[in-house]
PAVOTI-669331 format. One record per residue (C-alpha): x, y, z. Coordinates in steps of 0.001 Angstrom, whole numbers, plus 500000, padded with zeros to 6 digits. Layout:
BEGIN
XYZ;...
***
This chain:
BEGIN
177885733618464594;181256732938463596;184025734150466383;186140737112465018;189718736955465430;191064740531467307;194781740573467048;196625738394464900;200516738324464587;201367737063461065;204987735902461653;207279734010458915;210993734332457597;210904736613454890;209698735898451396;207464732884453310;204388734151451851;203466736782454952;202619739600452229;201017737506449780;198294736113452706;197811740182453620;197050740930449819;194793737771449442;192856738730453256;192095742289451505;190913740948448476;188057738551449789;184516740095450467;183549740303454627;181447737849454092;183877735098453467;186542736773455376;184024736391458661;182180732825457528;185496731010456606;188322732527458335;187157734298461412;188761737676460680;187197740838460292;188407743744457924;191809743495458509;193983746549459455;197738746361459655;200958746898461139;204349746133459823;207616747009461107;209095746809457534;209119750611456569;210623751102459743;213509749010458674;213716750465455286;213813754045456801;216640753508458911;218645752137455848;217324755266454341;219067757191456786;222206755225457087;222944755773453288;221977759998453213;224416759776456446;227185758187454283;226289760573451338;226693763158453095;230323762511454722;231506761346451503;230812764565450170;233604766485451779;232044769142452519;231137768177456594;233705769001459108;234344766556461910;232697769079464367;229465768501462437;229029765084464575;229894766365467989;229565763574470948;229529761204468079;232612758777468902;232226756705465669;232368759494463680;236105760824464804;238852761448462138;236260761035458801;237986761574455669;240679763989456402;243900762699457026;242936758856455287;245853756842455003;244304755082451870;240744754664449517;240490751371452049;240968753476455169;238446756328453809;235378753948453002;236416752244456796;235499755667458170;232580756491455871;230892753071457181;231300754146460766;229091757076459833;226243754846459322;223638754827462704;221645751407461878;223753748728460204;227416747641459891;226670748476455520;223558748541452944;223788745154453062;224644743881456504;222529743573459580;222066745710462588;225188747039464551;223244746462467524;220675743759467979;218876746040470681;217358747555467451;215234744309466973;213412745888470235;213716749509468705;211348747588466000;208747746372468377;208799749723470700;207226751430466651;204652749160466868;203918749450470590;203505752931469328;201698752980466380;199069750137467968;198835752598470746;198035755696468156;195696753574466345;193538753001469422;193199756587470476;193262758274466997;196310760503467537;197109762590464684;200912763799464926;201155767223462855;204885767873462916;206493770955461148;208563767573459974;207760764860459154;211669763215458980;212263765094462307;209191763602464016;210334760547462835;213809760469464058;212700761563467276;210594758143467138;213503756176466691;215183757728469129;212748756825471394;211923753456470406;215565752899470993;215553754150474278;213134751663475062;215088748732473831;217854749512475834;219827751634473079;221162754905472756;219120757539471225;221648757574468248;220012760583466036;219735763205468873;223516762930469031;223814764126465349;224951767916465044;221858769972463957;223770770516461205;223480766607460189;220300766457461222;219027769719458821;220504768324455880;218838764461456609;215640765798457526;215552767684454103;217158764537452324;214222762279454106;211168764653454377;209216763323451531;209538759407452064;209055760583456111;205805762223455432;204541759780453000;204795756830455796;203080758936458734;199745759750455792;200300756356455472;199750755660458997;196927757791459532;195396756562457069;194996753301458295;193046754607461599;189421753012461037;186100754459463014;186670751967465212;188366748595466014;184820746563466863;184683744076464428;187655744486462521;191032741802462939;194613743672463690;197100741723461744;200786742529463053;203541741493460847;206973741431461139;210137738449460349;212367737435463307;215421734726462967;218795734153464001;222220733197462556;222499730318460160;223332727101462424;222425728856465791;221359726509468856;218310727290470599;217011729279472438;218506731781470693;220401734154472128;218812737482473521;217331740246471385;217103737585468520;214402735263467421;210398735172468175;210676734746471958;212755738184472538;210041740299470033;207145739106470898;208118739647474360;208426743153473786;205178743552472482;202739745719474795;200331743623477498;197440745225475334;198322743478472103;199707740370473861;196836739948475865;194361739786473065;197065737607470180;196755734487468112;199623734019465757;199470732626462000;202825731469461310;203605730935457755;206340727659458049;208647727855455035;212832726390455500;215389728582455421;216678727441452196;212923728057450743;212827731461452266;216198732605450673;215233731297447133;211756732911447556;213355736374448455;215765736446445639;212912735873443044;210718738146444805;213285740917444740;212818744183442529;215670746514442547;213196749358441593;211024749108444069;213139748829447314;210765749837449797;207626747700448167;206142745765451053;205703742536448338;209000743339446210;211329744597448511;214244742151448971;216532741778451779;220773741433451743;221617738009451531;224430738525454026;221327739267456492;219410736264454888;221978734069456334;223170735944459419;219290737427460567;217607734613459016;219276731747458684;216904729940461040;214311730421463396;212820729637466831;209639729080466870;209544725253466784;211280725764469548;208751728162471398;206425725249470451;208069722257472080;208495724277475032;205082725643475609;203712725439478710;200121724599477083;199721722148473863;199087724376470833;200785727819472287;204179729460472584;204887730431476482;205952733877476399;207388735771479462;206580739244479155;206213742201481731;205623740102484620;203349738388483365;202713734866481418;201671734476478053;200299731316476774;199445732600473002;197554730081470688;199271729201467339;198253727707464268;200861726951461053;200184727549457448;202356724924455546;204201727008452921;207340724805452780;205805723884448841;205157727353447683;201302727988447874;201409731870447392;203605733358445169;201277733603442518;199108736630444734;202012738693443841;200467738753440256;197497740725438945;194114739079440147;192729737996436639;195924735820436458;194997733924440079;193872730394438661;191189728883440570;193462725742441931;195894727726443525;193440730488445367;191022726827446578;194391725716447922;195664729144449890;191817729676450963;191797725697452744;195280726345454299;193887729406455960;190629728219456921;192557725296458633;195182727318460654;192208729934461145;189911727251462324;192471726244465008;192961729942466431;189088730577466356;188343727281468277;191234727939471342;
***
């Protein structure tokens, strides 16, 4: 009998292909899924709605300052939100302000004002891995409060401030109204991916970790694979293999451009990210350095927790793009390019089943 894979962390640079390989896993009967790759039915995490929620909130935040109709006492303990609008010098000084109202990131297109918020990332999935397990069914009266009480406490976690709970409750009332429905559709979304049970069935964990373009290594704290998947609870680390899907830089950023649809911003396979973060998030990576410096051939070394992680790792070579086509209908798949995704999987597959 075949060995079935428990936890694996599907990691990549964005646009390498991670989404495609989830779509394709889902798609293949358990039959083949067991016989040639060693997983069972897959269920998932993914810290990307996370990230799209707290741009979410960062642009209802500026909407509602630019409106003119919040007072500065409506943000009280909030030092980034002194002197807004009133009293502007100029339009340049006025949109200065309004971008200090945003929580998350520096704009919509920029990266995270703190990098602690990589961690705030990890601490969700701590959480919802933790949920999944037990079966805990959160039944707010709201959704978007429950989930900014999350963040908050993800945050905390990470070594952050719990930015939301310093909002007046009259910023928070109009945001939670602003955010209930996408809020509410993400936590059915999450309960709906509880299965009977775990036995048998393959957690994949995905998420995209990098540092600025040119970096040295090791990269510097709260950035790269090292720092994340450090944070990642003993429970999951203790039981990981990861499937990293190798793609360049350069590949990556071309890939997420022509991936990207403007309409459908919070798609998990169209959703494309800032090319100001491409470049300063994502312009490389580390985990060819987590590889030459692994304590055991075959592994990354991770430090987490007091403890010491040696977790197995197998590449699937994506550098000549094997997957885009997945992001089409099925009946459009040709035959040579799912033969040549299904080998490359097997192979890396192979490797983490055999450790």
């Amino acid at each position: 009998m075949n060995k079935i894979l428990d936890t694996v962390l599907l990691l990549a640079l964005p646009a390498s292909g991670k989404s495609e390989v989830r779509k394709y896993l889902a798609d293949l009967s358990p039959e083949v899924r067991e016989n040639d790759l060693h997983l069972g039915t897959t269920v998932q995490l993914d810290d990307f709605p996370y990230v799209y929620m707290m741009r979410r909130i960062d642009e209802e935040l500026v909407k509602f300052f630019h409106s003119g109709d919040s007072p500065v006492k409506s943000a009280k303990d909030w030092d980034t939100l002194n002197h807004l609008i009133a009293g502007m010098r100029s339009v340049d000084d006025k949109m200065a302000e309004l971008e200090k109202s945003r929580i998350f990131f520096h704009s919509g297109d920029s990266p995270f004002k703190s990098t602690k918020d990589w961690g705030t990332l990890i601490n969700l999935i701590n959480e919802d891995y933790a949920d999944l397990v037990a079966k805990n069914i959160s039944r707010p009266a709201s959704a978007a409060r429950h989930l900014f009480e999350r963040l908050d406490r993800a945050s905390l976690k990470a070594g952050e401030k719990a930015r939301l709970a310093f909002l007046d409750e009259s910023v928070r009332s109009v945001l939670a109204k602003a955010l209930e429905k996408e809020a509410g559709r993400l936590l059915n979304e999450k309960h709906a991916n509880y299965p009977e049970t775990l036995k048998g069935k393959t957690l994949v964990i995905e998420f995209a970790r990098g540092g600025p373009d040119g970096a040295s290594m090791p990269l510097s704290a709260q950035l790269g694979y090292r720092y994340s998947i450090g944070e990642l609870s003993s429970e999951i680390l203790e039981k990981a293999r990861i499937l990293y899907i190798w793609v360049t830089p350069e590949e990556s950023r071309r890939k997420n451009t022509a991936r990207t649809d403007p309409d459908d911003p919070g798609s998990i396979l169209h959703h494309g990210v800032p090319m100001e973060v491409m470049f300063k998030d994502y312009g490389c990576d580390d985990m060819d350095w987590l590889q030459s410096h692994a304590e055991v051939k075959g592994t990354v070394t991770i430090l987490a927790h007091n403890e010491k992680f040696n977790i197995p790792i197998a590449r699937f070579d994506n550098r000549v793009d094997k997957t885009s086509f997945i992001r089409e209908n099925k009946g459009e798949w040709k035959p040579g390019d799912v033969k040549t995704v299904h080998e490359e999987l097997k192979s890396a597959l192979d490797k983490l089943a055999a450790f």
